[in-house]
C-alpha positions in Angstrom: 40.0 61.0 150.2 37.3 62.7 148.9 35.6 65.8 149.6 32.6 65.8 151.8 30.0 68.3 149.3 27.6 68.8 152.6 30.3 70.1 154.5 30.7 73.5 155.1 33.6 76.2 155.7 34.3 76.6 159.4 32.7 80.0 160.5 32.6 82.0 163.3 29.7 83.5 165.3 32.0 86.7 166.4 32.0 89.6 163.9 34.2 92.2 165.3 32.4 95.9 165.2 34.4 98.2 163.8 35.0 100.1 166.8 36.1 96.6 168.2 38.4 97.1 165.0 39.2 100.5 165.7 40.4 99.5 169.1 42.3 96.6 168.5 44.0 98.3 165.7 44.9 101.2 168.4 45.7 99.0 170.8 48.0 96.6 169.0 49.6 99.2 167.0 50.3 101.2 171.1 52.0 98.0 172.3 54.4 97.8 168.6 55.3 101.7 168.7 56.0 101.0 172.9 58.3 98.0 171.9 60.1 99.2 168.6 60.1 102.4 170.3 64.4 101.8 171.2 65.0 101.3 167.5 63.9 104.8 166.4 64.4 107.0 169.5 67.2 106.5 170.5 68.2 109.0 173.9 67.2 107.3 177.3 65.4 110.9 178.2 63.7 111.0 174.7 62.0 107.2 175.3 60.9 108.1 178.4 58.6 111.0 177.3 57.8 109.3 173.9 56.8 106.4 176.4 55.0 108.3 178.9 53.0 110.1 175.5 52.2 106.2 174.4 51.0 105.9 178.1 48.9 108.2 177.9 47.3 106.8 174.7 47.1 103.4 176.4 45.3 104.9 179.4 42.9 106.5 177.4 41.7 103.5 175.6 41.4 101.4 178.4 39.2 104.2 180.0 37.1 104.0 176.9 36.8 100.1 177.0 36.4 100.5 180.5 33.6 102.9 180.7 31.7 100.5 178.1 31.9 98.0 180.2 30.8 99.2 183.4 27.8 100.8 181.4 27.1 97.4 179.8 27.2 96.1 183.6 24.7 98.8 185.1 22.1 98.1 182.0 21.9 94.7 183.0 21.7 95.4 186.9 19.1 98.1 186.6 17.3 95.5 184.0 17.4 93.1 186.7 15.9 94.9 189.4 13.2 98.2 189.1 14.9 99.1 192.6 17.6 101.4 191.7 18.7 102.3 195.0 19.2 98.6 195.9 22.3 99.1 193.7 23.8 101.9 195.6 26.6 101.9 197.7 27.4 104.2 200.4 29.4 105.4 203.4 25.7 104.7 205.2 25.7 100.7 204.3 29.1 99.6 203.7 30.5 98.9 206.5 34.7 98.2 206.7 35.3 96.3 209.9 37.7 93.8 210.7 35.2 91.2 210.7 34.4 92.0 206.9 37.4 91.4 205.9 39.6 87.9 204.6 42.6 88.6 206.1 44.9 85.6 204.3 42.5 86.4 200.9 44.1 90.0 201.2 47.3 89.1 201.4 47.3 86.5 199.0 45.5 88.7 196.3 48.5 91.6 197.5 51.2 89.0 197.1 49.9 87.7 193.8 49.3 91.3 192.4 53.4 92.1 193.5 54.3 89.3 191.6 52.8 90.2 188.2 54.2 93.3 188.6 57.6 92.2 189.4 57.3 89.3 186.4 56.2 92.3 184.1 58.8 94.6 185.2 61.1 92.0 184.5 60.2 90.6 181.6 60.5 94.5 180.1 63.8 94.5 181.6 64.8 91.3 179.2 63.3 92.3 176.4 64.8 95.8 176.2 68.2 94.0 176.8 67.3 91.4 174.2 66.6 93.9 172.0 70.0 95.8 172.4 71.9 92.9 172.4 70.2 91.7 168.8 71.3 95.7 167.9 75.0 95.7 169.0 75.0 92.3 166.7 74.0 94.4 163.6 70.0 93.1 163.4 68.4 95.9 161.5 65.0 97.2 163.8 66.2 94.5 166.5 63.6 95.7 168.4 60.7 96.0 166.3 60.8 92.6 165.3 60.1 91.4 168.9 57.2 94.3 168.9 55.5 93.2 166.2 54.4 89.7 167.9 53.4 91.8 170.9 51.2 93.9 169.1 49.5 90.3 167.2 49.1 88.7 170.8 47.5 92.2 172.1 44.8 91.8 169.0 44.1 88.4 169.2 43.9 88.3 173.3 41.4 91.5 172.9 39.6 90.3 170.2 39.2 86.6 172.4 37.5 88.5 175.4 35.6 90.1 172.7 34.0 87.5 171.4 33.3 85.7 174.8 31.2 88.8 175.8 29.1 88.8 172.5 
């Protein structure tokens, strides 16, 4: 077969800032150090406040992506409409009755948003005991092999939503 000479390297439109960078390098290397964590602290009472410390971290940037996008969302609203007070909400025009509310929406969204957390709580569950189990059978960093994946899937899934947004 031969080579087309028109043809051109795939490209794509998204280049990353480097705060985008910045914060998927954060982010991903939070989710490794949460997940290797086992493999170099090694007390239960030890993880727990080295956890609650990555936490913290992980709080922090989310608050930062966070706050850039609900900025980015009240540009484009007050862009949209001169009327700034249209955009307001409060105790005087939201009104909570019954009648406002979905009843069989709410509790579908509540038994939906148990069942993530259960799935997540469990799937930390297996993959701290898959981790141990890999240690007692003499895998070096047992954990922080199954971390590092983690930490790639965190970079690519935030660097995805980033680029469907620019």
């Amino acid at each position: 077969m031969s080579a087309d000479k028109t043809s051109k390297p795939l490209q794509f439109r998204f280049r990353p800032t480097p705060r985008q960078w910045l914060l998927t390098a954060a982010g991903s290397l939070a989710t490794i150090f949460w997940y290797a964590c086992p493999d170099f602290v090694t007390t239960a009472k030890a993880r727990f406040f080295t956890r609650l410390g990555t936490l913290a971290g992980i709080g922090s940037l989310t608050a930062i992506v966070a706050s850039d996008t609900v900025n980015e969302v009240r540009h484009e609203y007050t862009r949209e409409s001169p009327d700034e007070e249209a955009w307001e909400m409060t105790s005087d025009n939201v009104n909570f009755d019954k009648k406002n509310l979905n009843l069989p929406q709410l509790i579908l969204l509540f038994v939906l948003g148990g069942g993530f957390i259960a799935l997540g709580i469990w799937f930390e569950f297996w993959l701290f005991r898959r981790g141990e189990r890999r240690r007692l059978a003499g895998v070096k960093l047992a954990h922080t092999r199954q971390a590092i994946p983690l930490g790639l899937l965190f970079a690519a899934g935030y660097l995805i939503d980033d680029s469907m947004t620019n």
